[in-house]
N, C-alpha and C positions, 0 to 999 in steps of 0.2 A: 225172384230177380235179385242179382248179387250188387254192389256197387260199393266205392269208398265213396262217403260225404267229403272226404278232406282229401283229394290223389294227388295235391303237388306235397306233399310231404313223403312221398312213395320217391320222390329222386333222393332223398337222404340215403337210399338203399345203398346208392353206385359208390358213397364214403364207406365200404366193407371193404373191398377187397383193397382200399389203398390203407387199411387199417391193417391188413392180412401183411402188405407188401412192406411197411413199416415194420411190425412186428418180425417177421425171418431177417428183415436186414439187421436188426436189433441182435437175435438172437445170433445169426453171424457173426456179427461184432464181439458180443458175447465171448465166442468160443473162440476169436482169434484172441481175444486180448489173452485169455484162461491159457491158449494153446506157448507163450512166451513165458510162462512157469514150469513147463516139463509136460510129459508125455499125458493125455486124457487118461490113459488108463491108469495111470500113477495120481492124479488129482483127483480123480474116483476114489479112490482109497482113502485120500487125505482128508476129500468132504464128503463125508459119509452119506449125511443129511443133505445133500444137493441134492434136486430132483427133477430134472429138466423135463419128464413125462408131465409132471403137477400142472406146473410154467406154461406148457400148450395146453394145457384140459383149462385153466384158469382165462385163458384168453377162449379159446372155444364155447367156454359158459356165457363168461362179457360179451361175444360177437354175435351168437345167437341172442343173449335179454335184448343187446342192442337191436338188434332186427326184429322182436318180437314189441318192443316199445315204440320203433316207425312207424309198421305196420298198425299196432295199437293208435296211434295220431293220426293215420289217414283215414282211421272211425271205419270199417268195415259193415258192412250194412244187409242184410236179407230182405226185402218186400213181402213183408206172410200173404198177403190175397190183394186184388181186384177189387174196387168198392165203386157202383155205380152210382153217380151224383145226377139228380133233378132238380133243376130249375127253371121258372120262366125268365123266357128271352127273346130274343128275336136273331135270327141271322144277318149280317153285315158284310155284303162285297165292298170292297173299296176298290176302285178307278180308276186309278192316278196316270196321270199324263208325263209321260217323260220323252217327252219329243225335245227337240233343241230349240224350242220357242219358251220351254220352261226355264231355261237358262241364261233368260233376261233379266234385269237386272235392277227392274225398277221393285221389287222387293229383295230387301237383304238377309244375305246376301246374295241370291236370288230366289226365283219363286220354287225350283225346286226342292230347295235347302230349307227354305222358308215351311213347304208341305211335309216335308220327311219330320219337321221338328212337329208338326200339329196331331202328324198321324202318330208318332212315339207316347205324345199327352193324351193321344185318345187313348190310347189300348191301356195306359197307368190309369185312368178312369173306371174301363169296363169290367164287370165281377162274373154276369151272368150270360153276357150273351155268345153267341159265336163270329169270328170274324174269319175274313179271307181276301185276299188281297191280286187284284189284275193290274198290270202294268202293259202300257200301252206308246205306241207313237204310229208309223203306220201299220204295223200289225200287236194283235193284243198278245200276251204272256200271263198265263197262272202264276204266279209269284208264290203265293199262297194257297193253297184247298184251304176248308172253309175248316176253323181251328176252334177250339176254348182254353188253348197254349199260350195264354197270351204274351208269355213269358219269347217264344220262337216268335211269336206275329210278329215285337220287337227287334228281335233280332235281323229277320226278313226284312222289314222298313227300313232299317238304317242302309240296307245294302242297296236303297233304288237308287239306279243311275240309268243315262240314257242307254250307254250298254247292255242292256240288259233288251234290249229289243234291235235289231241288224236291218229291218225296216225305217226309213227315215217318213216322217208324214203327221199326221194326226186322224186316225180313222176312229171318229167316237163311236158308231155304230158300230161297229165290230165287239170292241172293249164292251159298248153294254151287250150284245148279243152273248160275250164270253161271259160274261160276272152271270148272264141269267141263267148258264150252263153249270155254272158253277156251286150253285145251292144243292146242300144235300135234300133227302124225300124225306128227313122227319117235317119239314114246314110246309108240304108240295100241298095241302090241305087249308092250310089257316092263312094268314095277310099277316104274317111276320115275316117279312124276307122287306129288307130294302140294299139297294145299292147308294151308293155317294160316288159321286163323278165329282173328282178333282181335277180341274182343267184350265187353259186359258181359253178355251171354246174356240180357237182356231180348227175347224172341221174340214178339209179338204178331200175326203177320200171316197165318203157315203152319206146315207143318208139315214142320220141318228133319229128323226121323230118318228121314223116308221117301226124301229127298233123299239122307240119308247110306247110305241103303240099297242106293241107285242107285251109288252111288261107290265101295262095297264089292262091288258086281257088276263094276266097271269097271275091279278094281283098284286104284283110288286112295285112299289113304291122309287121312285128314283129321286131325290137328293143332289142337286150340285151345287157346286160353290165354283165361282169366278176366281180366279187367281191373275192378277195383273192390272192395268188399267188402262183404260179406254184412250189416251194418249198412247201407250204403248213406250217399249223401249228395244235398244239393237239387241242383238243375241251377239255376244263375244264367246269365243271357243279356242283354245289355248293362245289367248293373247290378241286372236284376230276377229275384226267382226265380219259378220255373214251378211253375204251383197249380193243380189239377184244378177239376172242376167248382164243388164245392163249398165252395172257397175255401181247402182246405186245401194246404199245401205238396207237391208230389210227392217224393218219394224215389226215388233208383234203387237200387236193390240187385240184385248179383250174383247169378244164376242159374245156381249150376255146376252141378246135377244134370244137365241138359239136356246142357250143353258137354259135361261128361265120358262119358254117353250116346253122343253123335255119335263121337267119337274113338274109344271100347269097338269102337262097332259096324265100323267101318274097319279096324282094328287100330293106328290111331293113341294117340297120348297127348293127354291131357289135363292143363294144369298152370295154377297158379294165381298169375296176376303178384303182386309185391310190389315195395315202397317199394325195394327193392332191385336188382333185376332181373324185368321184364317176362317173361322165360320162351324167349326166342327161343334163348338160348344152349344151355339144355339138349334143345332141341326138333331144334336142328340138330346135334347130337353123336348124336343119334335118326337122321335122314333121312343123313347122313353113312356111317352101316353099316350102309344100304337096299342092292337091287339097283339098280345105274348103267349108264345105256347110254350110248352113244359119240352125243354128239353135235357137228354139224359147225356152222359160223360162216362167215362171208365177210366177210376186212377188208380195207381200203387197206392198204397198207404198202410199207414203201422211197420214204417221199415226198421228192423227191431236192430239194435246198436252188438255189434259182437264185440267191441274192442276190451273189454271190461276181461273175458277170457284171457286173451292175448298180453294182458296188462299184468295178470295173474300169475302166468306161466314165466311171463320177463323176470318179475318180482322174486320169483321164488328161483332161478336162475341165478340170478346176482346175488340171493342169499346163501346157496350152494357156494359159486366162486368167493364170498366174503368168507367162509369158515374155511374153505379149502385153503391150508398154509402151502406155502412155495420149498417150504422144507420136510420130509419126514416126520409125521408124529411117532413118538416112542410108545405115547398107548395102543397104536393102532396099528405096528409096525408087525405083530405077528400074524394079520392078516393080507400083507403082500397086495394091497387093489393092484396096485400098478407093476406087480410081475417085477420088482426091482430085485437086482443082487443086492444081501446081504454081506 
């Protein structure tokens, strides 16, 4: 596997040719101003020791070190092998709700903004386990397969928005029936697999404990956290709030009976976010002194540095154009390199 550590330094490349275009205009210059003392072929003769071949080979040395010392900064990189990592862990779907009930506003700046920050400090927590991540409102989305990237998990979380699902609703059954599809077969054996359902537990679509039912045959563990509160608050959406039929303002409010229901039945926990802490930290001090099975990984690693070549080859480049004079030398002038008339 090739790669540069460092490839924004790889645009320094595109300042060559305006170095190229600089220089012919230079030497343009040059030979108009030379050309207002008499004929080239006459000032040939006058300066014997001029040598305009030298002049382009001197810049052609400088243009390529130059390009040889970019390249050398952007760290040029080889991967020698494949190393597969074991450790115990546990698999982690996360569930997250992004229906437009999430984008009320009694957490700020609201609850979805509020989850996206919890789920970012969980994945900065985790070392060993694996994660993957469903996004839901009325139909569920893989957001994530189930990863030990955790590096990409991050990336992925920042991007949950309600967009990200074209179904409008909250179908929590579905989401857990997706998250329980979604574990790989190294855990399909041991009671490491749990999901975390992030929600405001507004369910309208099916029927989640029948799902949780399934998941407690399967072993797996389910986890929710409440997001919102039981007062409830409007959902605003570019500017407007959202009014049912009859004109009146909708409200979401918190449905923890249900959540805490689903977890009971798993033998997971049930907990209820605050202005404070979302819930993930006590959830995973839970899943933490679960049964962990040994799971394996395949990374790059020992990606061996080439730049140190490249940095060689510059160096000795630019000490070639430093001894290279712009004039004829007299000791070396009966060896003709550059095919000049005497």
């Amino acid at each position: 596997m090739f790669r540069f550590a460092n490839p924004q330094y790889l645009w320094l490349l595109f300042a060559l040719p305006l170095f190229a275009a600089l220089f012919w205009a230079a030497m343009r210059l040059r030979r108009r101003r030379l050309a207002r003392f008499g004929r080239p072929e006459t000032l040939e003769e006058l300066m014997p020791d001029v040598s305009n071949a030298r002049v382009v080979l001197k810049f052609i040395l400088f243009s390529v070190a130059l390009a040889l010392l970019i390249l050398a900064a952007a760290r040029p990189q080889l991967g020698s092998k494949l190393r597969e990592e074991k450790a115990q862990g546990v698999e982690m779907m996360l569930a997250v709700d992004v229906s437009n009930s999430m984008l009320a506003e009694d957490f700020e700046p609201n609850r979805l903004e509020r989850t996206k920050y919890a789920v970012n400090k969980l994945f900065d927590g985790l070392r060993q386990d694996r994660v993957g991540l469903v996004v839901f409102a009325g139909e569920p989305k893989v957001q994530l397969p189930i990863t030990s990237d955790f590096r990409m998990a991050k990336a992925f979380a920042r991007r949950i928005d309600p967009s990200l699902v074209s179904v409008q609703g909250t179908a929590i059954g579905k989401a857990l029936e997706q998250a329980l599809l979604a574990f790989s077969g190294d855990t399909e054996q041991t009671h490491s697999r749990v999901v975390i359902l992030i929600t405001d537990g507004e369910n309208h679509n099916d029927d989640a404990l029948a799902v949780a039912e399934r998941a407690k045959q399967m072993g797996i563990r389910i986890y929710t956290i409440g997001i919102g509160t039981p007062e409830g608050a409007p959902i605003e959406i570019d500017g407007e709030f959202i009014k049912d039929e009859t004109g009146n303002m909708v409200v979401s409010k918190l449905n923890e009976e249900m959540l805490a229901r689903i977890a009971e039945i798993t033998g997971g926990a049930y907990v209820r976010a605050t202005k404070q802490s979302i819930g993930l930290d006590e959830i995973v001090e839970s899943i933490n002194a679960m049964e962990q099975t040994e799971l394996s990984t395949l990374r790059f690693e020992e990606f061996n540095e080439q730049f140190q070549y490249l940095l060689a080859a510059a160096l000795l480049l630019l000490l070639i154009e430093f001894l290279l004079l712009d004039r004829r030398n007299p000791l070396l002038a009966h060896l003709n390199i550059f095919r000049e008339r005497s």
